[in-house]
C-alpha positions in Angstrom: 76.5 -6.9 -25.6 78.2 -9.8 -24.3 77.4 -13.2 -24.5 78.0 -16.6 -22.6 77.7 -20.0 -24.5 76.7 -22.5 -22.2 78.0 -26.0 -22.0 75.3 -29.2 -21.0 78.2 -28.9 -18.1 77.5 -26.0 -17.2 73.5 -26.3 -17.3 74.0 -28.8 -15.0 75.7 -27.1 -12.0 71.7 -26.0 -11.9 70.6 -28.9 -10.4 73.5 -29.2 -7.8 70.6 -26.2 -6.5 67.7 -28.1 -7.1 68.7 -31.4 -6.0 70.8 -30.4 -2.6 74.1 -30.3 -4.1 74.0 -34.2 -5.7 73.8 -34.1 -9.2 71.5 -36.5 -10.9 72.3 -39.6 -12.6 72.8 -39.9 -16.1 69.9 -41.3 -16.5 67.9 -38.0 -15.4 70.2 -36.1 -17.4 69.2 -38.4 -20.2 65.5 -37.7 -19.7 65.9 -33.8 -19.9 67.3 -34.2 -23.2 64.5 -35.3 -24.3 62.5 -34.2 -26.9 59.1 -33.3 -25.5 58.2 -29.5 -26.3 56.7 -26.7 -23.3 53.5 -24.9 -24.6 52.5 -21.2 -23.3 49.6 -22.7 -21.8 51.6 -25.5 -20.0 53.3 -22.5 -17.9 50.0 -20.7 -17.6 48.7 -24.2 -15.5 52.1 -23.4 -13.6 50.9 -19.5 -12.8 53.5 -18.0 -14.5 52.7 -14.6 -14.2 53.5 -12.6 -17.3 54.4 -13.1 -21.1 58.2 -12.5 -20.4 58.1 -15.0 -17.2 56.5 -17.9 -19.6 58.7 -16.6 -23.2 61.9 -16.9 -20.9 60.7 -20.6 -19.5 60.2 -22.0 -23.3 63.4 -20.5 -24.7 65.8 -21.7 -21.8 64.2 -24.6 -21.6 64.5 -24.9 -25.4 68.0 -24.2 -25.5 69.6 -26.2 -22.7 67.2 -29.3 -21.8 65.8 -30.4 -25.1 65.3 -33.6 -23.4 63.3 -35.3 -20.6 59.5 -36.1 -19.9 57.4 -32.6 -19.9 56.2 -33.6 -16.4 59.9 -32.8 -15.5 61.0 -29.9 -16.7 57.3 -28.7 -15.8 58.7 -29.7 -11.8 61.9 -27.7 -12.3 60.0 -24.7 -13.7 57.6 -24.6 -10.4 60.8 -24.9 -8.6 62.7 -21.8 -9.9 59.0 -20.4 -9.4 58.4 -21.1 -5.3 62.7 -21.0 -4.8 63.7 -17.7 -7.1 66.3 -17.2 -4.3 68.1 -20.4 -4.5 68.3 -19.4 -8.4 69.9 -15.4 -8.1 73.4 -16.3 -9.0 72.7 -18.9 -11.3 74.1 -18.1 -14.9 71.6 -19.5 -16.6 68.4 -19.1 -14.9 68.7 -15.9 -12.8 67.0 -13.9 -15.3 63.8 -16.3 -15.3 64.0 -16.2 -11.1 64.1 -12.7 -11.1 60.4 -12.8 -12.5 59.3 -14.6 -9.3 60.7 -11.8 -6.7 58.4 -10.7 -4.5 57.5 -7.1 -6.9 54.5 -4.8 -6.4 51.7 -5.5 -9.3 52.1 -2.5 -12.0 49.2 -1.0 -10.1 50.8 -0.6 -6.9 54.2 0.6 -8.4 54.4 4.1 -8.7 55.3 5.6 -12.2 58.6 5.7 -13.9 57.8 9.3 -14.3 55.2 11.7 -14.3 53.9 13.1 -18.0 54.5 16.7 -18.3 51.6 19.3 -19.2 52.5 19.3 -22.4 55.0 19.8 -25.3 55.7 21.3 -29.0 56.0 19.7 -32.2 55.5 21.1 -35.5 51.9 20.0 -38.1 52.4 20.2 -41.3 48.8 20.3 -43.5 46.5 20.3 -40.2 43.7 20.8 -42.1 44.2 17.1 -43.0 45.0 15.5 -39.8 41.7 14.2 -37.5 41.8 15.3 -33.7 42.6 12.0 -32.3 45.8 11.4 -34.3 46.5 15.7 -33.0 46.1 14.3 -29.3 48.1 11.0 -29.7 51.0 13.4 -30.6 50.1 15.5 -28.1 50.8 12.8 -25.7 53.4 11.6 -27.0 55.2 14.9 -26.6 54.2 14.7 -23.3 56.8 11.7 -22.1 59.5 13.2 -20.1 61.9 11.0 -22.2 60.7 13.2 -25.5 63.0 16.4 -26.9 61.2 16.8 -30.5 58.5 15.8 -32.7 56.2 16.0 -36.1 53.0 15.7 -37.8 53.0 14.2 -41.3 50.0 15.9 -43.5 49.2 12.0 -44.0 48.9 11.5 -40.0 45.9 9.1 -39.0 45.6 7.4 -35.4 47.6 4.5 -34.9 48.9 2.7 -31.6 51.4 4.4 -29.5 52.5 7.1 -31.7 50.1 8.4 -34.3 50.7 7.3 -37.9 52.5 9.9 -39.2 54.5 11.0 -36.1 57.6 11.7 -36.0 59.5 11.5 -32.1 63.3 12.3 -31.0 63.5 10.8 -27.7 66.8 11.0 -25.3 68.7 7.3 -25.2 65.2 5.3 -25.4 63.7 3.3 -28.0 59.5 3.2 -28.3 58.7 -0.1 -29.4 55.0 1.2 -30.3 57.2 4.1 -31.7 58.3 1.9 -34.3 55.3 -0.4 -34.4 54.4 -3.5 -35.1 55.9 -3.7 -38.6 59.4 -2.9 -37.9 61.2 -1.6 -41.0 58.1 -1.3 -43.3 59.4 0.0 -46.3 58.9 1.1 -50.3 61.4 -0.3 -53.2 61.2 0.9 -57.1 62.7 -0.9 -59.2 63.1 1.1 -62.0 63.8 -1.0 -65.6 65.2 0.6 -69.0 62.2 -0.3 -70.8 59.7 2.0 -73.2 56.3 2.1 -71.4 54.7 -0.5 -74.5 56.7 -3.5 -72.3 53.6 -3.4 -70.2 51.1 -3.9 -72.8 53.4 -6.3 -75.0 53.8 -8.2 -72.1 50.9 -7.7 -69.4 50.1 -11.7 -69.2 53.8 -12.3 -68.3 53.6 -9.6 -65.9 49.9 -10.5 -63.9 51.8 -14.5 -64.4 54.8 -13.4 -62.4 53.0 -11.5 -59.7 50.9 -14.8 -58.9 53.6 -17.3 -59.1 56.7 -15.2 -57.5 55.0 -13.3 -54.9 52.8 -14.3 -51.8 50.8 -12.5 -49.4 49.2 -12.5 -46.4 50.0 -13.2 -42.6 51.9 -16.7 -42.0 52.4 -16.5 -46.1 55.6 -18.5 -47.1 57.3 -18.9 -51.3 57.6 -22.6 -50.1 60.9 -22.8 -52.0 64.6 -23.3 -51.0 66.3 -19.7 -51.0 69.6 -18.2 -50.4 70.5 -14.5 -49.0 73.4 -13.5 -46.5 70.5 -12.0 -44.0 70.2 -15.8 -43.1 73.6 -16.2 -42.2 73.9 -13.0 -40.1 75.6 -13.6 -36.5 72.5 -11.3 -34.8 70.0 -14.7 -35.1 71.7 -16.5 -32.3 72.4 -13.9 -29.6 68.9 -13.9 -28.0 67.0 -16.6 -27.4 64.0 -15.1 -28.8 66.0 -14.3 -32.6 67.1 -18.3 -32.6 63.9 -18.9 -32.5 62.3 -16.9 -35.0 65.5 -17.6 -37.5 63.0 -20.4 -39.3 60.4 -18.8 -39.9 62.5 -15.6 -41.2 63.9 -18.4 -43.7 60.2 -19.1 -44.5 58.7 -16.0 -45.2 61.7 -14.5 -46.9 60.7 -13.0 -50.1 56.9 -12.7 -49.1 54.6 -9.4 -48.4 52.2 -8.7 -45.8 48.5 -7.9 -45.8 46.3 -4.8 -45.6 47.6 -2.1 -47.8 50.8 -3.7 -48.6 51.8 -4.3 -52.2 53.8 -5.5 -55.2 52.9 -3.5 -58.8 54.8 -2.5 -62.4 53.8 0.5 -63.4 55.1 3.3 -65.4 58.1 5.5 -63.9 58.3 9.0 -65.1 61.4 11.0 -64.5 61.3 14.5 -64.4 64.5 16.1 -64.1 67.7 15.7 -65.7 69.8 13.4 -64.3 68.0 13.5 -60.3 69.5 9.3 -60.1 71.1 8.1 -62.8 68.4 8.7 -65.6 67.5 11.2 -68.1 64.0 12.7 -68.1 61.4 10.1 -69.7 58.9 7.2 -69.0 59.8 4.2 -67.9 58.9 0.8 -66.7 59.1 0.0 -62.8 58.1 -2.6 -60.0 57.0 -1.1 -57.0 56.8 -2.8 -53.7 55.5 -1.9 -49.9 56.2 -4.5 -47.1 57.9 -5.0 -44.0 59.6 -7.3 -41.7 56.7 -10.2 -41.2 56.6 -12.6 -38.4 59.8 -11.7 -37.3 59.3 -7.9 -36.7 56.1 -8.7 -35.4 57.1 -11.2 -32.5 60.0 -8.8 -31.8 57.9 -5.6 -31.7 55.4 -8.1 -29.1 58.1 -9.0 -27.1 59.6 -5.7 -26.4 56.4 -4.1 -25.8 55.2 -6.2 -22.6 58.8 -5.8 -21.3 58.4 -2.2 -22.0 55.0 -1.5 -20.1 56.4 -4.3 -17.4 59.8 -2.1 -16.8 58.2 1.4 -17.6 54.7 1.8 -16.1 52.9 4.5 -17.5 49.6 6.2 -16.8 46.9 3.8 -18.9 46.5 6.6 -21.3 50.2 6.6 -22.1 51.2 2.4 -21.3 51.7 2.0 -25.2 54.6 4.4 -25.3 56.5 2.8 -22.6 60.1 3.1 -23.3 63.6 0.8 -23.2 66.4 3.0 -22.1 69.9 2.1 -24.7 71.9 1.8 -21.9 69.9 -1.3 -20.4 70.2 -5.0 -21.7 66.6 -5.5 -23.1 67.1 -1.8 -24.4 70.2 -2.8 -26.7 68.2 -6.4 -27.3 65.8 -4.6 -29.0 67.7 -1.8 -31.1 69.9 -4.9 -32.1 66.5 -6.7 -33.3 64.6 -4.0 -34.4 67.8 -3.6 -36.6 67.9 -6.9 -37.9 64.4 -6.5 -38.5 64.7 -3.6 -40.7 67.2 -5.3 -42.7 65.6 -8.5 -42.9 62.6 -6.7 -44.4 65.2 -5.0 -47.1 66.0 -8.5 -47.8 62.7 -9.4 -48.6 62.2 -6.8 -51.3 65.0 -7.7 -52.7 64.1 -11.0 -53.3 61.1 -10.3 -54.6 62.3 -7.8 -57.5 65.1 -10.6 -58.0 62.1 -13.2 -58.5 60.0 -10.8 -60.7 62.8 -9.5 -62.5 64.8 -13.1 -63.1 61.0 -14.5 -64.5 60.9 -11.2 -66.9 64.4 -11.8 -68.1 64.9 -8.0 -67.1 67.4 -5.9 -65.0 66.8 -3.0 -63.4 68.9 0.2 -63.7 68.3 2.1 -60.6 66.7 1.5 -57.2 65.1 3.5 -54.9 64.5 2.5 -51.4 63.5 3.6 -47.7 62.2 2.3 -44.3 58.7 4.4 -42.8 58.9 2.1 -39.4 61.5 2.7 -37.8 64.1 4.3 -34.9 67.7 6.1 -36.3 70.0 7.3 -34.1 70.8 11.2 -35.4 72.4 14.5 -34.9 70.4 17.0 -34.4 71.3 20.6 -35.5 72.2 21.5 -32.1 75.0 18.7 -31.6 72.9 16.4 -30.0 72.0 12.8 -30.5 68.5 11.8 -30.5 66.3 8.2 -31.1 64.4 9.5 -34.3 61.6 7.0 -34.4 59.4 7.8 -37.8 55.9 5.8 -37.5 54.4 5.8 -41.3 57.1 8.5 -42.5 59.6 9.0 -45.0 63.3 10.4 -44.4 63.9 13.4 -45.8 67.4 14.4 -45.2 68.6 16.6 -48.0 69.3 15.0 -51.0 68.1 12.0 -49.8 65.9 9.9 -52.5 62.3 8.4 -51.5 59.3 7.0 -52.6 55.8 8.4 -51.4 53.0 6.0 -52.5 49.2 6.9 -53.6 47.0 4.1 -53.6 46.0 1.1 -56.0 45.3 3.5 -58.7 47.0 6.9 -57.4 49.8 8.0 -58.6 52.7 8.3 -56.2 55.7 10.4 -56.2 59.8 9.9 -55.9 60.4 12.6 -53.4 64.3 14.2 -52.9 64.5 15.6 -49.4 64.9 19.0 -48.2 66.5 18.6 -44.6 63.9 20.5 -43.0 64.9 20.8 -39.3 61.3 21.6 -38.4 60.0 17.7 -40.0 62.9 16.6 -38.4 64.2 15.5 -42.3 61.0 13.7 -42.6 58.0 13.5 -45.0 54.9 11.2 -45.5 54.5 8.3 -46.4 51.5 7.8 -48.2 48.0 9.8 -48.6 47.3 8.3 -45.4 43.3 6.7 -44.8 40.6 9.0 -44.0 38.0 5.9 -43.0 38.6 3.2 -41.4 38.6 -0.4 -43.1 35.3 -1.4 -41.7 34.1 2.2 -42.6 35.2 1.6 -46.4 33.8 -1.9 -47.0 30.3 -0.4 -45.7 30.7 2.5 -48.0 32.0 0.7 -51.3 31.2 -2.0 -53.3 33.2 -4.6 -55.5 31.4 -3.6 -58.5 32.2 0.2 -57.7 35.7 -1.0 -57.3 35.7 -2.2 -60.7 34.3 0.6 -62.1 37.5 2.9 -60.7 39.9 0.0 -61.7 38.6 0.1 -65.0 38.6 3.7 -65.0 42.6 4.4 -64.4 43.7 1.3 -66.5 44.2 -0.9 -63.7 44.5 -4.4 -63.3 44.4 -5.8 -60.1 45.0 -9.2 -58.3 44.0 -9.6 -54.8 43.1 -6.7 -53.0 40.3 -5.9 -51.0 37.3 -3.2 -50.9 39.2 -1.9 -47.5 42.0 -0.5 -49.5 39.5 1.0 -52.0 41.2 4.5 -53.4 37.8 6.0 -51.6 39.6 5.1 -47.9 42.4 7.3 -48.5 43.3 10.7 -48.5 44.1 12.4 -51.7 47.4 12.5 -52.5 47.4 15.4 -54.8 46.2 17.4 -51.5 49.0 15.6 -49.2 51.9 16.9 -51.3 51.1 20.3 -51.6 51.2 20.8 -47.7 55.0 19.3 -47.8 56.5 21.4 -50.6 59.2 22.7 -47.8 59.8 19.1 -46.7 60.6 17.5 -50.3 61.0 18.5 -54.0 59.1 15.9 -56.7 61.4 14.2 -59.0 59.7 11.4 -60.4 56.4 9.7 -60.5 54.8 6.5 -60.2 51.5 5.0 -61.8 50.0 1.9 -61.1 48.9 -0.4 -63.4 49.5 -4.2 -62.5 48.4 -4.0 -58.7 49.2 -7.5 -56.4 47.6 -6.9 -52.8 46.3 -9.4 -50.5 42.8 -10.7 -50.7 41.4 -8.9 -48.0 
């Protein structure tokens, strides 16, 4: 992708447009370096007419007038809004008066394309899967940009693509296909410790949870940290990534809400020698998160230009699509990149913090993404856009972690490469209620009782992710024996969550 660094110059060649070829005196160009700051609902007063039209306005403007009274860059903004034309060839702001073309609303423009009848993909433990998560697949495969697809036995409806689902698509990216939580992912750490560690030192342990970790959305560490994701070159080739580079700095380190978690537990290795360890128990820190505000925005962002670019029948408008070969298309799969390894980043820093405070090193970790697009071979020689909403990768030989719930047991998986999955797996049990449906069918003192129960402690947490909402596990796995062979375990016992 190429990019053009504008000088103050340059910017101002715009206003030899605005202003009938004379450009303004330098005391005008003083007052549009000013500092005063554009608001979404300043554009909205101007009837900009979309998200993009008003995101575009705040980041150009952000970039190249940080100056000037808001009452005048609100006048140049109504200008490229009733001119556009006077603005086409204008390097900087062509893309902004290309919003204000004369365009047919998405309800008078006919469809990119029409969905087909119908299409295959492979279920794996049907029997655990509810109808509408069957039919969101069912749509999915359905999109005439879609070659391939899967059903997790975990599979429960999500937005866009079921969680659970698996879709190859041909040179386009699904932003709903990859969700809202780019590059959510698991991360064992797993310590050469005896199991006793926990025990000896549990109140170290629940101390180090409170103090290093932080949940929640908007939740920041509130200290000064160093990591090279900061520094990488991807922050300052869209507008949109410059902006978000702050709060990445922010949150870096932190975990998310709902079921996402940080917990030690007990590590049990089952074969000799499956990554680095001999069969036996040990101690490990396992953590689920993903991207945070920055994979959020980006995943936002890229939708509305999606279902603005790609109109779709309403029943299909969250899988609208960005085609690789166009400029928002490769915006996004450099993002959603950055993304996923900006949420590796923050696992890292949390077992760093944890492990640092213990005074312990860990001897092997296990790690993968469950939100996410990869760009793969197929058996067949082709290349496909594997997106995997809430599912593991399975390639053969390739190492995993599966997840149960506060007080399940989960399982280090070692995939198969089944062609059928397309070298995928679950990702969890997967719920069977829904969160509003949990909290009306538990209670905090039952909670307790199952906590107590298993031996676990917990901190946070909510009756929502009560073990009662999920599926069970046990179940789960047996319907994906020809997607991934068990090689270790994972059991609970210091759980961090949000407070829900």
């Amino acid at each position: 992708m190429k990019r053009v660094i504008f000088s103050i110059q340059h910017v101002l060649c715009s206003f030899d447009v605005i202003f009938g070829g004379h450009r303004p005196a330098a005391h005008l160009k003083d007052r549009f370096m000013g500092k005063s700051k554009l608001k979404i609902k300043d554009l909205k007063k101007l009837n900009y007419p979309s998200d993009v039209a008003r995101s575009l306005a705040i980041n150009l403007m952000a970039q190249y007038f940080k100056h000037g009274s808001k009452q005048e860059k609100l006048d140049f903004l109504a200008k490229i809004k009733e001119h556009p034309e006077e603005f086409h060839s204008d390097p900087v702001w062509a893309k902004l008066a290309a919003e204000f073309d004369e365009k047919p609303s998405l309800k008078e423009r006919k469809e990119v394309a029409s969905l087909r009848e119908t299409g295959e993909f492979t279920v794996y433990g049907r029997k655990h899967i509810s109808s509408n998560a069957y039919l969101q697949m069912e749509m999915a495969m359905r999109l005439p940009i879609a070659e391939r697809g899967a059903l997790m036995p975990d599979a429960h409806q999500g937005y866009g693509l079921p969680i659970g689902g698996v879709l190859a698509t041909r040179n386009s990216v699904i932003p709903y296909g990859v969700g809202m939580d780019i590059g959510c992912r698991m991360s064992l750490s797993v310590y050469d410790l005896r199991p006793e560690f926990l025990n000896r030192y549990a109140y170290q342990c629940k101390t180090a949870l409170k103090e290093r970790t932080c949940f929640g959305t908007g939740g920041e560490l509130g200290i000064a940290q160093e990591h090279e994701i900061l520094d990488r070159q991807e922050f300052s080739v869209t507008p949109l990534l410059k902006q978000l580079h702050g709060k990445a700095a922010r949150q870096l380190g932190t975990s998310g809400s709902g079921n996402h978690f940080v917990e030690f537990g007990l590590v049990e290795v089952r074969e000799e020698d499956p990554f680095g360890l001999p069969p036996g128990v040990y101690v490990g820190l396992l953590s689920h998160s993903g991207s945070r505000g920055l994979g959020a925005s980006i995943a936002q962002h890229y939708t509305q230009i999606a279902r603005e670019t790609c109109p779709l029948p309403r029943e299909a408008q969250h899988m609208a699509w960005l085609d690789l070969d166009a400029e928002e298309g490769q915006e996004y799969w450099l993002s959603m990149n950055l993304a996923g390894d900006y949420a590796k980043a923050c696992h890292d820093q949390i077992h760093y913090h944890l492990s640092k405070y213990l005074g312990i090193k860990p001897v092997v970790t296990i790690e993968n993404h469950h939100n996410f697009a990869w760009k793969e071979l197929q058996a067949d020689g082709r290349e496909l856009i594997v997106h995997r909403k809430g599912a593991t990768p399975a390639a053969k030989g390739e190492l995993g972690v599966i997840p149960g719930s506060m007080t399940a047991c989960g399982y280090i998986v070692r995939g198969k490469g089944e062609d059928g999955s397309l070298n995928s797996a679950s990702h969890g049990a997967g719920r069977k209620m829904s969160r509003k449906k949990a909290r009306e069918s538990f209670t905090g003192s039952a909670l307790k009782k199952v906590l107590s129960r298993e031996g676990v402690t917990l901190i946070g947490g909510g009756i929502d992710e009560a073990p009662i909402a999920y599926k069970d596990l046990e179940a789960v796995m047996q319907s994906q024996t020809s997607l991934v062979d068990i090689v270790g375990k994972f059991t609970p016992k210091i759980v961090r969550m949000d407070k829900n």
